[in-house]
Wavefront OBJ file of the C-alpha trace (Angstrom):
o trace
v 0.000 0.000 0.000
v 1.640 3.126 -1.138
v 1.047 6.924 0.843
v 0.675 9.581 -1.748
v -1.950 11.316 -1.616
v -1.133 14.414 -4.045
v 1.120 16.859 -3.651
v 2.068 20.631 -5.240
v 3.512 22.910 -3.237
v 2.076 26.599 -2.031
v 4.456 29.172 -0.256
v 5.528 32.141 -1.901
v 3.817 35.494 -2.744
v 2.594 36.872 -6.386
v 0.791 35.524 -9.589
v 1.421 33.852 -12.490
v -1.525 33.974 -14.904
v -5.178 34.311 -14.881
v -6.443 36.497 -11.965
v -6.234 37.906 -8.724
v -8.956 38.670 -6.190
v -11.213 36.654 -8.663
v -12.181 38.450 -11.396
v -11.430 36.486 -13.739
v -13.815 33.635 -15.056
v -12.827 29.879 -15.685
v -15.552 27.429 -16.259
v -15.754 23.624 -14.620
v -12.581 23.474 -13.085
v -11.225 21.399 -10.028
v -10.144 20.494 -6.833
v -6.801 19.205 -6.631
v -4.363 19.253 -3.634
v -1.069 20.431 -3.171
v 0.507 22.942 -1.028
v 3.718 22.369 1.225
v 4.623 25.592 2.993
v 6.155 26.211 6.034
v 6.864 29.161 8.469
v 7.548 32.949 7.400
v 8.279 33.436 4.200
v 7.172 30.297 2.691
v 9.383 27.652 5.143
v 12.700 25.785 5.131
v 15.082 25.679 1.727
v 14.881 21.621 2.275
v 10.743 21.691 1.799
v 10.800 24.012 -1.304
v 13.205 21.991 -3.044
v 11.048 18.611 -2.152
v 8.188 20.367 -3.639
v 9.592 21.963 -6.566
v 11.193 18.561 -7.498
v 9.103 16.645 -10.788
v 9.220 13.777 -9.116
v 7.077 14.481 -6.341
v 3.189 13.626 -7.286
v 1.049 16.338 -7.417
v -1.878 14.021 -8.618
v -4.727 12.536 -6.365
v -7.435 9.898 -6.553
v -10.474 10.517 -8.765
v -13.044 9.300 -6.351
v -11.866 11.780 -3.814
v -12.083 14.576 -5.993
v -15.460 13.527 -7.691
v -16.944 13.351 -3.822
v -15.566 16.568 -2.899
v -16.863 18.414 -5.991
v -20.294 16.831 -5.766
v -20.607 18.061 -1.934
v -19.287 21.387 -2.689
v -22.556 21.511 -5.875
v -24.684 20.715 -3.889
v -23.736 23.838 -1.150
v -23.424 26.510 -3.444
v -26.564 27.837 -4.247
v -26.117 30.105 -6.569
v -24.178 30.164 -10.117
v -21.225 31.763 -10.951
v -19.594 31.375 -7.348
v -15.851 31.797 -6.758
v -13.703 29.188 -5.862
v -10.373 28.909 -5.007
v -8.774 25.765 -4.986
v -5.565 26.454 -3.348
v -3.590 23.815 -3.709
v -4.614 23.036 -7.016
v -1.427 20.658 -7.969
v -1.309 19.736 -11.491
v -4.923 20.308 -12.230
v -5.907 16.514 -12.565
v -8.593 16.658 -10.228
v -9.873 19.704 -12.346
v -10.197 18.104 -14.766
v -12.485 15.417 -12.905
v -14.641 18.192 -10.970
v -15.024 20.287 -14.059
v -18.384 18.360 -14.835
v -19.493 18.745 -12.115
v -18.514 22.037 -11.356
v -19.755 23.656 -13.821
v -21.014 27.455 -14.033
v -18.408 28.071 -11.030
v -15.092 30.414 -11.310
v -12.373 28.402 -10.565
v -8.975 30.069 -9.981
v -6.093 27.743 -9.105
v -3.664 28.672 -6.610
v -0.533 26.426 -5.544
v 3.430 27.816 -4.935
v 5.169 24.993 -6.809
v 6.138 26.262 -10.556
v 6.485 23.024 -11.534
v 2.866 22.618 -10.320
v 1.871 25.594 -11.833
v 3.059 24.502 -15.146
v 1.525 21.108 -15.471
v -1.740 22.852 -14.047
v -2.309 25.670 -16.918
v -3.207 23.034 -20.084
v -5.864 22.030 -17.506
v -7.109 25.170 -15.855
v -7.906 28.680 -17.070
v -6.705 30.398 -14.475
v -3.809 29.732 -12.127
v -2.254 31.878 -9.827
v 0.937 31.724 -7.394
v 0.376 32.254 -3.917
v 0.804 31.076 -0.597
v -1.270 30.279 2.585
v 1.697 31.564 5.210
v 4.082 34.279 4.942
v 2.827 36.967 2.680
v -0.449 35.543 2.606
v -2.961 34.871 -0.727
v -3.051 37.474 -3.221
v -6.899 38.296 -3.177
v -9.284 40.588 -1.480
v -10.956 40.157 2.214
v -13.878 37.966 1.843
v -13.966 37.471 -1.849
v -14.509 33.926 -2.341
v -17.883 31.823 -1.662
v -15.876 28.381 -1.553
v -11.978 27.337 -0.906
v -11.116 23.976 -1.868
v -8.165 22.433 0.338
v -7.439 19.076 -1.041
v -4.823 16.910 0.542
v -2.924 20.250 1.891
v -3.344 20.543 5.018
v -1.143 17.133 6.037
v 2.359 19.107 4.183
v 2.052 22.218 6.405
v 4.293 23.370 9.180
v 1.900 25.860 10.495
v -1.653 24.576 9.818
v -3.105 27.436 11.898
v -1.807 30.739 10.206
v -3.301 28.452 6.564
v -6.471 27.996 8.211
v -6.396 32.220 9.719
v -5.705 32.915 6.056
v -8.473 30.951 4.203
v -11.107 32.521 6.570
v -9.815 35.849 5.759
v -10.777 35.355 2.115
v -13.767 33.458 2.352
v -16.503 35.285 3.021
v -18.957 35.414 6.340
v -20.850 31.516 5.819
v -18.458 30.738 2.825
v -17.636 27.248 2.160
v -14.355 24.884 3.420
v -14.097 21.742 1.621
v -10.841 20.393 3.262
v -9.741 16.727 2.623
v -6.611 15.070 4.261
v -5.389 11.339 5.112
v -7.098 9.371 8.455
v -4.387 8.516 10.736
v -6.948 5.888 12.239
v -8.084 4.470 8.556
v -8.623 1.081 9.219
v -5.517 -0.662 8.067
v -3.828 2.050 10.218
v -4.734 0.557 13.190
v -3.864 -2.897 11.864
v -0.651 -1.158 11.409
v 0.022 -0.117 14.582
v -0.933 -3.005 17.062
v 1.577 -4.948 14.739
v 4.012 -2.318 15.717
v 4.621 -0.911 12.084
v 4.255 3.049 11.089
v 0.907 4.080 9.857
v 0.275 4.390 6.211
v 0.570 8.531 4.966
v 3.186 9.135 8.018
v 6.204 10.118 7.235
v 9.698 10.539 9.424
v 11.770 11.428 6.552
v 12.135 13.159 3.600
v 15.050 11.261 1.665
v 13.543 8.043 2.360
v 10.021 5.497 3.138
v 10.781 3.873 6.658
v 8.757 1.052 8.713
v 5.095 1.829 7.087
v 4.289 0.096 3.477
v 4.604 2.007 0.518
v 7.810 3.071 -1.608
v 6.823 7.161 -2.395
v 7.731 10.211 -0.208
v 5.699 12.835 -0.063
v 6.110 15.084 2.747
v 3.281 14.625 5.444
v 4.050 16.905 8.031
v 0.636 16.440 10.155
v -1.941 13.994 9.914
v -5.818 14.225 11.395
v -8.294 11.769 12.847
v -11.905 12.525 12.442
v -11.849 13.528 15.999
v -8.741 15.631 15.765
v -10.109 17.415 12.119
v -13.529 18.499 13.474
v -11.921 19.852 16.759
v -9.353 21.964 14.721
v -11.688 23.422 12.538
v -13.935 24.780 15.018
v -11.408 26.385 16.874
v -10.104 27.909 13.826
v -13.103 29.747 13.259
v -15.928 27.616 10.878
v -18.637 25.994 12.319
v -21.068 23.211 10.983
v -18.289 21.324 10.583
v -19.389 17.570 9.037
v -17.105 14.881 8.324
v -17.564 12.161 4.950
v -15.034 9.960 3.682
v -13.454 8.904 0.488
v -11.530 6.241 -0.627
v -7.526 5.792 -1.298
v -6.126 5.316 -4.960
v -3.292 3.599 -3.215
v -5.122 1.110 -1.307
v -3.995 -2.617 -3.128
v -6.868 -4.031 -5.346
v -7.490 -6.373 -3.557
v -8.750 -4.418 -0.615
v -10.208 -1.978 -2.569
v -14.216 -3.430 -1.555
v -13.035 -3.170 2.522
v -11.897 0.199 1.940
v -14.730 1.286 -0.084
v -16.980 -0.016 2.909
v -15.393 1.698 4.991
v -16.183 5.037 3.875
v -19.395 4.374 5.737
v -17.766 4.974 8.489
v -15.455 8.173 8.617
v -13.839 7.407 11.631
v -12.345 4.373 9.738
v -12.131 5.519 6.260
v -9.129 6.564 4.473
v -9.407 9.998 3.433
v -11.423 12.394 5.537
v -13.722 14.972 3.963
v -15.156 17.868 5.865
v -16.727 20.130 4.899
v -17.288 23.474 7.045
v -18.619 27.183 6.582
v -16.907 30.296 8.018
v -18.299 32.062 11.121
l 1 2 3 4 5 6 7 8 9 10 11 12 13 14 15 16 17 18 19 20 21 22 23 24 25 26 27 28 29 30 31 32 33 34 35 36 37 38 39 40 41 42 43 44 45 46 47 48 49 50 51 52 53 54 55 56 57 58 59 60 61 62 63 64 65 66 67 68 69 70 71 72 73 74 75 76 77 78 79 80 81 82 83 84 85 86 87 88 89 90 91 92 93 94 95 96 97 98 99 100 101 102 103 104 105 106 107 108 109 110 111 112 113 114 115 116 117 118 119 120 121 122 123 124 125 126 127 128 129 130 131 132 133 134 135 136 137 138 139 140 141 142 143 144 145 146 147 148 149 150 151 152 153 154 155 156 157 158 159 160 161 162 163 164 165 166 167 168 169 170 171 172 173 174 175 176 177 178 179 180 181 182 183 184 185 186 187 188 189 190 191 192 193 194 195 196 197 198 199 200 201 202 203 204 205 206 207 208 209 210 211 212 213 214 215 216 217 218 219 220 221 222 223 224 225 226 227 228 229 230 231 232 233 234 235 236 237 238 239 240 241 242 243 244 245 246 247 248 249 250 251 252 253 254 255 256 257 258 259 260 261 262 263 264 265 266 267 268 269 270 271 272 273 274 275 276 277
């Protein structure tokens, strides 16, 4: 069972192309993950260079996105609302969402180039930015949604990201945050046999004592528990809590984990979904 989960990158400060505080207009775009920032101005030399490396996935699970798009239709009620996915990787789960998505303004946001780059053939707009440091380059309260796919598990300080995706969303706007279960059921397997849980990581140069072969730079990981908790003390309330399958699970376990999504607590990704006070 591998642990990636989708990567980009998202710490530095500016824009690249499409828009800025949203006025731009892009069509049935996505929701892919990506950021990995750290503290200050956009975190330790070591963590920018894992995330600007190629070789570090950006890409996701389609079931995951799918999920997270169809909860986030099903909120807005109105056309033409702004979203920023921030975090938006390569655009591959864009591309997936944009169905289902569609009438929405989508800007992309992520700090990787290399992110950046693979994202534009996908997205219409895409802009550099980060969630620490200098902040995201749009206006107070300008956005009715923020997508935060598989982000929040790369960041050093995953309280100044949350302090800065309030600040643009506006009053009742919409979270949709996913992020790897610490407890997901095979986790626990894991650990009463005394091996590290699947999606944790102790190093960035190499995979040690949990299954999988790919590093991707989890910094933090969430239980249901832990996720709902944090976001309410970070300022959203009506916090709820779905689930979603893992690409990386082995086919033949694919049915158990599937099943499992029944059951957040257990399930392998966590999807909540929250609005802002």
């Amino acid at each position: 069972m591998g642990a990636s989960t989708g990567t980009g990158a998202g710490a530095s400060t500016g824009t690249s192309t499409g828009t800025g505080a949203g006025a731009g207009t892009a069509s049935g775009t996505g929701t892919l993950a990506g950021t990995g920032t750290g503290t200050g101005a956009g975190g330790p030399a070591g963590l920018r260079d894992f995330y600007e490396n190629p070789a570090v996935p950006v890409a996701s699970g389609d079931a995951r996105s799918r999920r997270q798009a169809r909860l986030l239709a099903a909120a807005l009620d109105r056309p033409g609302a702004l979203v920023l996915d921030v975090g938006c990787g390569d655009g591959t789960a864009a591309a997936v969402a944009g169905p289902i998505l569609a009438g929405h303004r989508i800007v992309g946001v992520d700090w990787s180039h290399d992110a950046l780059r693979r994202a534009r053939p996908r997205m219409s707009h895409v802009v550099r930015g980060e969630v620490d440091g200098g902040g995201l380059p749009f206006t107070d309260g300008c956005a009715d949604a923020v997508l935060f796919s598989e982000v929040i598990e790369h960041l050093v300080d995953p309280d100044r990201a949350m302090d800065e995706l309030r600040r643009v969303l506006r009053p009742g706007g919409h979270l949709m945050l996913s992020t790897p279960n610490l407890a997901a059921w095979y986790n626990r397997a894991l650990l009463l046999a005394g091996r590290q849980p699947v999606f944790s990581e102790v190093s960035l140069r190499g995979v040690h004592g949990r299954p999988g072969t790919e590093v991707v730079g989890h910094l933090r990981l969430f239980t249901a528990r832990a996720l709902r908790s944090f976001l309410r003390s970070a300022g959203f309330e009506d916090v709820r809590v779905s689930a979603a399958p893992f690409h990386g699970v082995p086919r033949g376990l694919r049915l158990i984990d599937r099943a499992a999504c029944a059951v957040p607590s257990a399930a392998s990704i966590l999807l909540a979904h929250a609005r802002r006070r």
